[in-house]
N, C-alpha and C positions, 0 to 999 in steps of 0.2 A: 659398388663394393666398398663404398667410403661409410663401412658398418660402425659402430659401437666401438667395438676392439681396433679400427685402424684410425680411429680420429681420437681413442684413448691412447694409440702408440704418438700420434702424429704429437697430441699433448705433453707428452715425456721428451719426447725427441724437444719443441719449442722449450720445454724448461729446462732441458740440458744447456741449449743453445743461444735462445735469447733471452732469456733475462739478462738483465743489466745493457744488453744491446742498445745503441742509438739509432734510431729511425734517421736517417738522412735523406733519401727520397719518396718521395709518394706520388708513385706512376697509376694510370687509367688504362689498362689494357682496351679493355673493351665497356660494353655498358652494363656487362655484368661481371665485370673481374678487375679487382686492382692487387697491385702489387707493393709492395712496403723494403727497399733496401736498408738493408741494417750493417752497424760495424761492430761486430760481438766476438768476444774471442777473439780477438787478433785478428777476422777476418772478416769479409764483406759478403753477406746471404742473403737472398732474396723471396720472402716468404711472397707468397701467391695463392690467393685467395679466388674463387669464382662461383659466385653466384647463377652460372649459365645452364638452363633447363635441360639441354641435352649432356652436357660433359660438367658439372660442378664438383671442385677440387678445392684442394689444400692441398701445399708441399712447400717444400724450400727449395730454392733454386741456384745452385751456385754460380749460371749466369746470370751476368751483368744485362740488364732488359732496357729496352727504349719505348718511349711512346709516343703519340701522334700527338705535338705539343697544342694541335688546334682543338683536341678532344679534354673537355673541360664540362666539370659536371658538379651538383651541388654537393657529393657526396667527395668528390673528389679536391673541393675548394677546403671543404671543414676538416679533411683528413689533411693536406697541408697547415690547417693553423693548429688544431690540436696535437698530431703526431708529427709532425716534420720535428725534428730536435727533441722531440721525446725519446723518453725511456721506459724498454718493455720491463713492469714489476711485476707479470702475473699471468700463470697461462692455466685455465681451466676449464675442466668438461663437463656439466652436469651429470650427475648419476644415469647412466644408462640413454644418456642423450647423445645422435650426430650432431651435436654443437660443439665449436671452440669459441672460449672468451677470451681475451687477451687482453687486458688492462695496463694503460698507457700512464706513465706520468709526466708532465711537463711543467714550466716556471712560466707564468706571466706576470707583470707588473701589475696592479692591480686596476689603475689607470685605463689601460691600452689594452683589458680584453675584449672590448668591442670594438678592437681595429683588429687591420691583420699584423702589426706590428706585435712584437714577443720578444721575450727572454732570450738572449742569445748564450747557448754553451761558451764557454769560456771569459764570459764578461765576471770582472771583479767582482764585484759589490753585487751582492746574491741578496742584501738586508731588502727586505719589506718584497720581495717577488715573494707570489701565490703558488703554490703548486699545486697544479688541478690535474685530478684524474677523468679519463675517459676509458669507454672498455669497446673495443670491436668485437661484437658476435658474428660470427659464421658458424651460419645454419647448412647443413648438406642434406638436404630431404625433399632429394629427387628434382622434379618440378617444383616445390615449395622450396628451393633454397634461396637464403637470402644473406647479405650481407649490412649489419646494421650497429651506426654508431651511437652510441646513450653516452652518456652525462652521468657523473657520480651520484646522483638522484635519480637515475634510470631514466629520463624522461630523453625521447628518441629522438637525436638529432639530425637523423638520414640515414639514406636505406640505398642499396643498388637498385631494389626495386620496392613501390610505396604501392601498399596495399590499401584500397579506398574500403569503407563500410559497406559500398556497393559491393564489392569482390568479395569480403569476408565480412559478416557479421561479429562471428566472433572473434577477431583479430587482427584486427587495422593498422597497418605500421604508417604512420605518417608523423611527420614530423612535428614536433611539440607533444605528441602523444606520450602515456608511461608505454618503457614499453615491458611487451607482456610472454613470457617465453610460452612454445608454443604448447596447447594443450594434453597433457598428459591422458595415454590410451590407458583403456579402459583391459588393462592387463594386470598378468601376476608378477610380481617380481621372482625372475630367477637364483636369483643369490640365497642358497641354503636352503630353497624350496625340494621338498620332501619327495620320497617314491611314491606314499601313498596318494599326493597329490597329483604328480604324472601320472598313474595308473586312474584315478579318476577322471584326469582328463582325457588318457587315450580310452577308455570308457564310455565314456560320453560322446566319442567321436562316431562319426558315421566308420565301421571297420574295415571297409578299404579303400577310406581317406591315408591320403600320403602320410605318415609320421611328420617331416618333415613341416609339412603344411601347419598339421595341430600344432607343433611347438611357435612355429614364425606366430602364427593366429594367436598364441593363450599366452606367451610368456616376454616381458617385456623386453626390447632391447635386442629382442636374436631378430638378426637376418637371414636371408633364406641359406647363406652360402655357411653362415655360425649353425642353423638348424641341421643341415647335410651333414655337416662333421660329427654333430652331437647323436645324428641315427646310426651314422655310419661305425661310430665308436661302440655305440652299443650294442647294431644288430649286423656288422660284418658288410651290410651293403646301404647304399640310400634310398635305397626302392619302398624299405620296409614300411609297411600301411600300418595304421592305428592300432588293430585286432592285435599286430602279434605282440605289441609293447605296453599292452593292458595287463600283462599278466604281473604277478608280486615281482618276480626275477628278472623279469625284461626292465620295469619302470625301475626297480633300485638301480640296473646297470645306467638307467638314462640321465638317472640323477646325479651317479657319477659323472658321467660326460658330460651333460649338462655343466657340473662345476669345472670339469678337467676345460670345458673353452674357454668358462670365466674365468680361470685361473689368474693370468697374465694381467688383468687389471688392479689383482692384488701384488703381486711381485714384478711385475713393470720388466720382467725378459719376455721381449718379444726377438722374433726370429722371422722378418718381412722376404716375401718369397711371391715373384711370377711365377707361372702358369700357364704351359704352353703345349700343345696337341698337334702334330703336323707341323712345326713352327709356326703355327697360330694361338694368338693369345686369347687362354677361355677363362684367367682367374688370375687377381692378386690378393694377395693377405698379409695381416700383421706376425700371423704365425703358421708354421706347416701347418699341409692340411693331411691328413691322412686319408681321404674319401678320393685325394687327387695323386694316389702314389706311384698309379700307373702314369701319370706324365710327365711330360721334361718338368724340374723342376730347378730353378736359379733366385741362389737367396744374395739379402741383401744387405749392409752393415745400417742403414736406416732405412727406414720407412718410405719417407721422401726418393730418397733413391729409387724404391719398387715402384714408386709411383708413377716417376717420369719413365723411368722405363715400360711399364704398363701403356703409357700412353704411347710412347715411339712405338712397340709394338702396333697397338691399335692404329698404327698410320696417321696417328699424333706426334709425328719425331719432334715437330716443334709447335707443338699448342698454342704457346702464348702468340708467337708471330703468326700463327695459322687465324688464330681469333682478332690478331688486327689485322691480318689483311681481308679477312671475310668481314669487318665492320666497315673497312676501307671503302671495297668494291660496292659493299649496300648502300651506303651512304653518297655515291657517286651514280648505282643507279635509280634511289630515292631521288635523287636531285631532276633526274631525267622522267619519273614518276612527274612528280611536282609538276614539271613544264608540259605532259602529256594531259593532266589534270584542268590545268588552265588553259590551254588551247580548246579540249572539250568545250569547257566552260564557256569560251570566246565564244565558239562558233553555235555554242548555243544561247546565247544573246542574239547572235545574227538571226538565227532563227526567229528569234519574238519578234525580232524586228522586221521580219519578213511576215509574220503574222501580221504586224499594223502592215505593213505594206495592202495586202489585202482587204483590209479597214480603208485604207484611203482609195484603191478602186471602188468599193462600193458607195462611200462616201461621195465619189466622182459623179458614179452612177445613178445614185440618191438626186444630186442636184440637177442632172439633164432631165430626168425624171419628171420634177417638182420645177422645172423652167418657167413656165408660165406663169407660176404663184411667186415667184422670187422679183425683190428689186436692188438697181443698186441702193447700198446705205444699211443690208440688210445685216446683222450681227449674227443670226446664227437661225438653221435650219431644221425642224423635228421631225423626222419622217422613219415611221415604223420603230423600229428597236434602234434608230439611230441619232445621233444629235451630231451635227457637224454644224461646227464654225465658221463664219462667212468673213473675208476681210470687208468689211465697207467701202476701201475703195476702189473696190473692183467688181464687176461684173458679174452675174450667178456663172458667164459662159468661162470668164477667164477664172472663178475660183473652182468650177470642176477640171479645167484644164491643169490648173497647180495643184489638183490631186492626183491626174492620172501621171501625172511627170513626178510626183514622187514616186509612184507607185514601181512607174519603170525603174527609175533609178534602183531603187529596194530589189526588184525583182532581178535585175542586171547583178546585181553585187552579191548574189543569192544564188543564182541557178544552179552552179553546181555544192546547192550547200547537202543536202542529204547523203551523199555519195562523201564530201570531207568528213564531215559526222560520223559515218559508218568507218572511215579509215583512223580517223585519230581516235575513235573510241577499242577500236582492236589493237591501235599502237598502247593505247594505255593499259591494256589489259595484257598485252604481252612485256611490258614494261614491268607491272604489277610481278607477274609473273616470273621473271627476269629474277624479282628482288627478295621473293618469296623464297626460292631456290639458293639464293645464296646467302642468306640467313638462314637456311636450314642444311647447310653443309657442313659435314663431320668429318672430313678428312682433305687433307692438303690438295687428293688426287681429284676430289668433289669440287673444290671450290678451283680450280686451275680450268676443269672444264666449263664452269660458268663464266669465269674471268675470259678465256676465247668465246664464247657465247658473246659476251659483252662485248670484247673489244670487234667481232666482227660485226657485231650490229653500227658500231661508231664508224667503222671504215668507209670512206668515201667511195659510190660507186664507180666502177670500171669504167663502163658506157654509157652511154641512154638509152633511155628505157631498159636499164637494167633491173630482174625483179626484186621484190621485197627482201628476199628469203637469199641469204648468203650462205656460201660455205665455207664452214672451218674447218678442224682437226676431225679425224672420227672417233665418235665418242667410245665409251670404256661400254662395254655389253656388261648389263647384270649380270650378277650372279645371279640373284634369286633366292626365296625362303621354301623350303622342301615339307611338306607338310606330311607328319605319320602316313597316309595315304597313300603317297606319291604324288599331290599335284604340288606345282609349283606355282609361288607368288613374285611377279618381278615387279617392281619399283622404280620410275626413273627415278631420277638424281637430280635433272638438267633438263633444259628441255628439246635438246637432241636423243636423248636417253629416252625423253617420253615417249618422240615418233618412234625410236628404235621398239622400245617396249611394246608401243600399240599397233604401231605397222608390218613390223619385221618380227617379233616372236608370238604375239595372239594369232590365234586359231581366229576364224568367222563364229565359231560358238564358243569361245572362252568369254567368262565374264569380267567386262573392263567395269572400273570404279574411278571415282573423282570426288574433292569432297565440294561440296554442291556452296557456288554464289562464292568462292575465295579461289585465289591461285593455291597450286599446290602439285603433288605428283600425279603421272599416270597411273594408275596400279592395275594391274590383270591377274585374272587367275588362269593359268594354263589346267585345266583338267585331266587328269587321270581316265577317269569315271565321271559318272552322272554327279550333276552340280549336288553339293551336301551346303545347307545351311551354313553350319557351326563355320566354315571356313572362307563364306562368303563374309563372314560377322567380322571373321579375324582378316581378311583383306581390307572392312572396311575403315576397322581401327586402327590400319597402317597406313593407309589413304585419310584420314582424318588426320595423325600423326605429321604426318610429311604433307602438310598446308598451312597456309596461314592461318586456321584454325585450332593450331598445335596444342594450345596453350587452355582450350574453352574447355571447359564441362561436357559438352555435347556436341555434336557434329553433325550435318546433314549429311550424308555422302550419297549420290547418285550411284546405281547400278544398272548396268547394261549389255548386251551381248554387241560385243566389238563388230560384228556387220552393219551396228545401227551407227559407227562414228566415221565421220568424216573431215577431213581436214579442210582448214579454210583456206581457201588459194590466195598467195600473194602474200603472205603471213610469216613471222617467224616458228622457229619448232617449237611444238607441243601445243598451237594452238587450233583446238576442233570444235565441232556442232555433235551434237548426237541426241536420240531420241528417243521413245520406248523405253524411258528411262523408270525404273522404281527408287526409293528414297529412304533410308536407312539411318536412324537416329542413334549414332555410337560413341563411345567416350573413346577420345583419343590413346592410343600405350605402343610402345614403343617394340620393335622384334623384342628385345631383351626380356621387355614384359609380358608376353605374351611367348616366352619360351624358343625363339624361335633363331636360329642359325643358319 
């Protein structure tokens, strides 16, 4: 909901507030979010920026924030030299864009810009210091948002996250690059566009396509929640399709509404208001919404305000420390990742090595063989596909003996290597898995159940021969996604969640999903009725979503009927075999995208 209209409030609000501001800290929340404490107006505010694919913001925070001083990053070293002791002179939105600019000034010596040494506020003699500008962009566009600092010549000095030529052809953020704001959609501009031109759009539309949908599709800038209010103003409800706002009287009322949303970017009152349904939060905005007047509505003196509160609502009461302690825990069971990684690795050397072990039986065998043709003195042996080496001062019978006594030795050190293989390669995948899940948690109550996940994996066992698989807390039961229909979609979280989901609420004929070759969640569809397509597609886009695939274009995700899955004994939860498996190529999106509550 970080549309047009609320990064245009968010912009008003930053010019009220920080210009002339001095930046004094520059904190790393996480690997996609920092933070900038400023002393502006008499008082000390903490803008907060994030770049993070599932939740990316902007607001001001009137706590005071900490960070994880060992979290240190390039973006986060040049944002201490340029902005730390700077001053905010500029805060702007491009036309019709989710972007803020915020342009920074500071003093260095002329000398000492290629140290980390600078101008310090309140030193005398200000004669012969440079004053260089910089401008922090934040971009909100969804999965594509970014965080990225340029150079008064534009040329990009770091990013939260650096886009390669490989990822985007046309638009690469790396540093030393110009950089290049992002591509302008191939839309109409809204601002003062005519009835006749709506009515030719809803015209042109398939006629019982959503209203709603043609405006987000043809006119630039609207979002789908700006789109809803602009139908709703005109035809009484949001429902309203193409057909009915084709006519002369419907498109002139749309083009009113249409400007009546724009309004507020020309006169800058805005009137920022949650949105909440059953004391659940379904919408915030920079200004009333009239399509949402059936529900509770609670407004706000700024923007920033609605915004943190949107978040507590959404079981974000505190975001910033929710997204360091979920980088915390990743990064802790990354570390354990790494060490499952390289014991594989270990014990697959041991392997090779047990492969020549078996070279040097045969090798052994080669020489008792060819005994009679051998002498001492002899350097080395050809027989068949083999060539073995002879010491010369030893005997053909003592040099097959110093092979079969490596061989044992090899063989000794080895026996039980297939059986270790097989268990440190499921420790790393449930590892994997572990970190998957808590990098992909969206609420404080998500990442608490991984964090017991984790800490009961570390817990010392009890007894001997105690099993794999511990017990902790009991996990939170889905809710689940309710599909027109009636069938329901549940989703682990965790992967106590996952067995719950795949053991404890699928049917034997419900279709379970996974997205194929990555950790990620279980996903099942509990059926209604007989299996429908269209809703297997959309489990499997939430199953691609909620993996480590989150982020790709495209997504493998396995499909299965839950009687073909079976759990691996001795294992931590969520991890299974299953078979009879079909394969499903889906682009990741999110409930939200895919409509779904």
């Amino acid at each position: 909901m970080f549309d047009v209209l609320t990064v245009a409030a968010l912009c008003d609000e930053f010019g009220r507030q920080l210009i002339g501001g001095r930046i004094q800290r520059v904190l790393q929340l996480d690997d996609a979010t920092v933070a900038l404490e400023l002393y502006a107006e008499h008082q000390r505010v903490v803008l907060v920026a994030s770049a993070d694919r599932q939740n990316p913001r902007l607001h001001l925070s009137p706590v005071r924030l900490s960070a994880d001083p060992d979290r240190v990053t390039p973006l986060l070293l040049l944002l201490r030299k340029y902005a730390r002791g700077g001053q905010v002179v500029a805060v702007e939105q491009p036309p019709l864009e989710r972007i803020a600019r915020l342009s920074i000034a500071k003093r260095f010596w002329p000398h000492k810009r290629g140290d980390v040494e600078e101008f310090e506020a309140g030193d005398e003699d200000e004669a012969g210091a440079e004053l260089v500008h910089t401008h922090l962009i934040v971009e909100l566009m969804g999965r594509r948002s970014n965080i990225v600092l340029i150079d008064d010549d534009g040329r990009i000095l770091d990013s939260a996250r650096r886009v390669t030529p490989e990822m985007s052809r046309v638009r690469p953020v790396l540093p030393g690059r110009p950089y290049q704001a992002p591509p302008a959609q191939d839309k109409r501009d809204p601002r003062g566009i005519s009835a006749a031109t709506l009515a030719r759009l809803m015209a042109d539309a398939v006629a019982s396509e959503s209203a709603a949908s043609v405006v987000v599709r043809e006119l630039a800038g609207f979002s789908p929640q700006m789109a809803r209010e602009a139908v709703f103003l005109t035809a009484g409800r949001v429902d309203a399709v193409a057909g009915e706002l084709a006519t002369a009287t419907s498109s002139a009322a749309l083009a009113v509404a249409v400007a009546d949303v724009l309004q507020p970017l020309d006169s800058g009152r805005w009137h920022p208001c949650v949105y909440t349904r059953e004391q659940r939060p379904i919408a915030f905005a920079a200004m009333s919404q009239q399509h949402l007047q059936d529900d509770d509505e609670e407004q706000f003196s700024t923007t920033s305000a609605a915004v943190e509160r949107w978040l507590s609502l959404s079981g974000q009461a505190e975001p910033v420390r929710h997204a360091q302690r979920r980088a915390k825990l990743v990064a802790e069971v990354d570390q354990a990742v790494q060490r499952a990684i390289a014991r594989v690795r270990s014990l697959e050397e041991e392997r090779q090595r047990m492969e020549q072990g078996e070279r040097w039986r045969r090798m052994g065998e080669a020489i008792y063989a060819h005994l009679h043709e051998l002498h001492r003195g002899q350097l080395v042996l050809v027989a068949d596909d083999l060539t073995v080496p002879l010491d010369p001062t030893r005997s053909p019978s003592e040099n097959a003996q110093d092979y079969f006594e490596r061989y044992r030795k090899a063989r000794s050190a080895t026996e039980n290597l297939p059986e270790l293989i097989e268990h440190a390669q499921v420790d790393r995948d449930y590892l994997a898995q572990l970190q998957t899940m808590a990098s992909l948690t969206e609420t404080l109550e998500d990442l608490e159940q991984v964090r017991r996940e984790w800490d009961a994996l570390r817990a010392p066992r009890q007894a001997t021969g105690a099993t794999r698989t511990r017990k902790s807390a009991a996990p939170r039961r889905p809710s689940g996604f309710r599909t027109p229909r009636g069938d329901i979609i549940y989703v682990g979280r965790n992967g106590q969640q996952n067995d719950v989901v795949t053991f404890d609420l699928a049917g034997a004929d419900d279709t379970w999903l996974h997205a194929r070759g990555v950790p990620g969640s279980h996903v099942v569809v509990h059926w209604s009725g007989p299996e429908d397509d269209e809703t297997i597609e959309r489990a499997a886009a939430l199953a691609a979503y909620y993996s480590g695939g989150q982020h790709s274009t495209a997504v493998e995700v396995d499909a299965t009927q839950r009687r073909y899955v079976r759990k691996i004994k001795g294992t931590g939860p969520g991890m299974v075999t299953y078979r009879n498996e079909r394969t499903l190529s889906v682009h990741p999106r999110s409930p939200s995208e895919l409509g779904m509550a």
